[in-house]
C-alpha distance (Angstrom), angle and dihedral (degrees) to the residues before:
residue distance angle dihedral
X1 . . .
X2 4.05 . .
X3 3.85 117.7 .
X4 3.75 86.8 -110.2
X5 3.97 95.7 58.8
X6 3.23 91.1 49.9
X7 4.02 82.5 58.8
X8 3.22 96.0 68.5
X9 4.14 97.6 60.5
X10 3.90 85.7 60.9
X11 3.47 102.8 78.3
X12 4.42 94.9 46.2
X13 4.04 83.8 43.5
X14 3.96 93.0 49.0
X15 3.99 83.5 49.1
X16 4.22 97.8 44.1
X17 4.40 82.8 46.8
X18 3.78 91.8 48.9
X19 3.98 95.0 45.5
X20 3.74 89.0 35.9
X21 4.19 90.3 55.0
X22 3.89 93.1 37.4
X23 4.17 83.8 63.6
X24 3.45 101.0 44.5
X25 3.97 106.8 27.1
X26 4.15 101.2 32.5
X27 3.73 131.4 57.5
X28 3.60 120.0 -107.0
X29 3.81 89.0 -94.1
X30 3.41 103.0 69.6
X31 3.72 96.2 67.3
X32 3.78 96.6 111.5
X33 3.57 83.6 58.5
X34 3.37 97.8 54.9
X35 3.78 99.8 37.0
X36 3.90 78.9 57.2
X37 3.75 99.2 58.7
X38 3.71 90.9 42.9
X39 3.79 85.8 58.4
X40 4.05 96.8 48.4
X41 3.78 89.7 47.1
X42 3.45 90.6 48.3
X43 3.73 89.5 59.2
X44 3.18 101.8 36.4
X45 3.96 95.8 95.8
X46 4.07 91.5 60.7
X47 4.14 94.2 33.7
X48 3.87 79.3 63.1
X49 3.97 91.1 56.7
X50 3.31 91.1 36.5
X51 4.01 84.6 70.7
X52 4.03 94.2 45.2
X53 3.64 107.2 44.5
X54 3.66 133.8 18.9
X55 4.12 101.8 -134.1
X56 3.69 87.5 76.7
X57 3.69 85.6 73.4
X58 4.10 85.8 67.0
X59 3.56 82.6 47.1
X60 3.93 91.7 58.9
X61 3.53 90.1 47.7
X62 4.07 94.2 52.9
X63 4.16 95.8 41.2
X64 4.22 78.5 51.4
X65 3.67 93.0 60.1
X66 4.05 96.7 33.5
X67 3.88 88.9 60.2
X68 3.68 96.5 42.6
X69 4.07 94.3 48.7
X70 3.75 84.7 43.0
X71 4.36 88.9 46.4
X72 4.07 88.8 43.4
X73 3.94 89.2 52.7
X74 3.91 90.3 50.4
X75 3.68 86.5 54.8
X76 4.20 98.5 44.5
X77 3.39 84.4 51.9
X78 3.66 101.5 44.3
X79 3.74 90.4 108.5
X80 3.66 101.1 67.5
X81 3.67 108.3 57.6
X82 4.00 119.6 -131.3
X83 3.76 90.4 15.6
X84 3.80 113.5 105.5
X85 3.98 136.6 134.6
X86 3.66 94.5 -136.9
X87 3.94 97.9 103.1
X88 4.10 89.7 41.3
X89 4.38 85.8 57.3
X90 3.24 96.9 38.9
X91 3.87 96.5 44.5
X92 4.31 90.7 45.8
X93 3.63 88.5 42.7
X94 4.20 88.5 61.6
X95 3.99 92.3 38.5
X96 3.85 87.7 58.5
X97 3.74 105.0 19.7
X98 3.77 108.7 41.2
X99 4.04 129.6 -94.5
X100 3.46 95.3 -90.3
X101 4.09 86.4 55.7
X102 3.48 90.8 50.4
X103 3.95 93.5 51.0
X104 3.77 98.6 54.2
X105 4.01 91.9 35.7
X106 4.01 84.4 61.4
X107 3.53 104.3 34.8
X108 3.92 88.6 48.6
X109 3.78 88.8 51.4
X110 3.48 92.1 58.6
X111 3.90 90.3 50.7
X112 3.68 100.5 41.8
X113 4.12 90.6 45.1
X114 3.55 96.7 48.8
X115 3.82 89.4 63.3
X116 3.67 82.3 73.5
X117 4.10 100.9 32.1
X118 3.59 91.8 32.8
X119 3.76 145.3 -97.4
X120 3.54 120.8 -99.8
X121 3.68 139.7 146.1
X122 3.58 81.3 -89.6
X123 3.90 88.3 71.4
X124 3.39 95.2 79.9
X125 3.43 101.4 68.3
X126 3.27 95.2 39.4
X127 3.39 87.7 65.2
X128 4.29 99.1 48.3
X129 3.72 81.4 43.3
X130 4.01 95.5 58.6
X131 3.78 88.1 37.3
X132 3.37 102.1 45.3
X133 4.42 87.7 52.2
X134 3.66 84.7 53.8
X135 3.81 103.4 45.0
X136 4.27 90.9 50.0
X137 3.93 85.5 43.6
X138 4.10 85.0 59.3
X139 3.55 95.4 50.1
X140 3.69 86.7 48.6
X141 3.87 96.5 49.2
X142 3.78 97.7 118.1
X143 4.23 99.2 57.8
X144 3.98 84.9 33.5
X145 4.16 100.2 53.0
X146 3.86 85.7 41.4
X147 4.05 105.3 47.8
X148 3.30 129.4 46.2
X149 3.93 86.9 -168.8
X150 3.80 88.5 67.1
X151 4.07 104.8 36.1
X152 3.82 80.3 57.5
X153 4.13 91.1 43.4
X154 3.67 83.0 43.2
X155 4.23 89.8 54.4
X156 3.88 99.3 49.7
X157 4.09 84.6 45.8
X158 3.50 90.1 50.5
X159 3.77 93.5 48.5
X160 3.97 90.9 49.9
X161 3.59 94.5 46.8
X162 3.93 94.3 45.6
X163 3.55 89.5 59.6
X164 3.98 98.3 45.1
X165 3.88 90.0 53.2
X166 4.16 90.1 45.7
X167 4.43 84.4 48.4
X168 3.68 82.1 65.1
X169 3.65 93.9 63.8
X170 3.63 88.9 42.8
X171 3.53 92.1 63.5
X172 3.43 97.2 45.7
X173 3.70 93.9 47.6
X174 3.98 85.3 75.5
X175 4.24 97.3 63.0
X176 3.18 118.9 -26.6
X177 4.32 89.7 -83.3
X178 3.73 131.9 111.1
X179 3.40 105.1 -144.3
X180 4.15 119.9 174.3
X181 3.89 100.4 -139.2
X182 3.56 87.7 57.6
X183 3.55 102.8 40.2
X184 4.28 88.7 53.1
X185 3.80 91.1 49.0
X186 4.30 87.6 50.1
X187 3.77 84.2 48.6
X188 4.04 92.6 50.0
X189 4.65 93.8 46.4
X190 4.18 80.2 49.8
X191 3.26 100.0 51.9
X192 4.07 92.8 95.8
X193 3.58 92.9 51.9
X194 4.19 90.8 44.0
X195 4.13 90.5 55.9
X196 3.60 92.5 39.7
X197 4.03 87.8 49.2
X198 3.94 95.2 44.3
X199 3.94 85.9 50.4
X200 3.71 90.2 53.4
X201 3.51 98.5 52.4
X202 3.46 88.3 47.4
X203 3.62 93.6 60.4
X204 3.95 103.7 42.4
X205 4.18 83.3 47.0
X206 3.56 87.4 56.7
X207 4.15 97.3 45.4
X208 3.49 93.1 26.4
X209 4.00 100.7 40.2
X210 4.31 96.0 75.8
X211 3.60 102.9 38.2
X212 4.04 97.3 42.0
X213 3.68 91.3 36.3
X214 3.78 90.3 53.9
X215 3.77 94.7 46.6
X216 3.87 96.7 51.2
X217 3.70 97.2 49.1
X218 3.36 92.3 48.5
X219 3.92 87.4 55.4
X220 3.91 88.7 43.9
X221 3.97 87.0 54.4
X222 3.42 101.0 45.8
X223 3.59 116.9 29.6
X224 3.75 89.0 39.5
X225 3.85 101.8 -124.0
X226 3.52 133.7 150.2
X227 3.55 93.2 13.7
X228 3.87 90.1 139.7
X229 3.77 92.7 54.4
X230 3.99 104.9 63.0
């Protein structure tokens, strides 16, 4: 791996450090702190275009509207619990858009969303959980775009791994410890909510996948944008 891929796990390792320190070092309070660091280091990679080259201000303007569609289908779906398109966005914005794309499209989602659902310090890793899924759908763009098989492979993983990464802040909701017993029985009582999840992603992947897909390479081709991200 070239000094430059390995570039691109900085910013979602920065993000899983901050999040990870926020829980362990930081009262419970400072979780709108946190939640906005995550969010500026999430961004960092295309605030640092936006300074060098003026397309990234298109590129703004389409993250913008890829978190608020994927925000407004948390909220239409609010009613059936475990059943939301925000991992099926945030996962086709990376396979079209780039990793980093896909990163600050689901850790944004989290944020925005949570004004609505509410913001907690459980927001944070909500948000490196959404972000991560959509940075690791990025890097696998190629098998994703060109198998259905695997983009829906791809969606149940996604809903399993989701919930293992939000088990963690489960556990250390209790004191401040991790501890492994209790982490594995938070894992078991979730398991409901983690098949009903996977399933859901599943099915807005499949609806979702040839429209959106469509749409944002079609933006990609013709405006320019994200060129640097592929």
């Amino acid at each position: 791996m070239t000094c430059s891929s390995w570039k691109r796990f900085l910013v979602p390792a920065a993000v899983a450090a901050v999040v990870l320190a926020g829980a362990l070092l930081f009262p419970q309070q400072y979780y709108a702190w946190i939640s906005m660091a995550a969010a500026v280091i999430a961004c960092l990679p295309l605030l640092v275009r936006f300074e060098r080259r003026s397309p990234a201000a298109g590129e703004l303007t389409v993250l913008a509207v890829l978190v608020a569609i994927s925000s407004a289908g948390r909220f239409a779906f609010a009613w059936i619990p475990a059943f939301k398109p925000v991992t099926a966005v945030t996962v086709l914005s990376a396979m079209y858009l780039g990793p980093e794309s896909g990163f600050i499209v689901g850790a944004l989602s989290a944020l925005v969303s949570n004004f609505y659902f509410g913001q907690g310090p459980w927001t944070p890793f909500q948000m490196f959980a959404w972000g991560f899924l959509g940075f690791l759908a990025g890097l696998l763009s190629r098998p994703l775009q060109k198998s259905k098989a695997w983009l829906c492979l791809y969606g149940i993983w996604a809903g399993l791994l989701y919930s293992l990464i939000m088990d963690v802040w489960t556990t250390l909701w209790a004191d401040g410890t991790f501890v492994l017993g209790r982490y594995l029985a938070a894992c078991a009582s979730a398991l409901p909510f983690t098949v009903m999840y996977a399933a859901s992603n599943v099915v807005f992947l499949l609806i979702l996948g040839g429209p959106v897909g469509e749409k944002l390479q079609r933006i990609k081709e013709k405006y320019g944008l994200f060129q640097n991200q592929a």
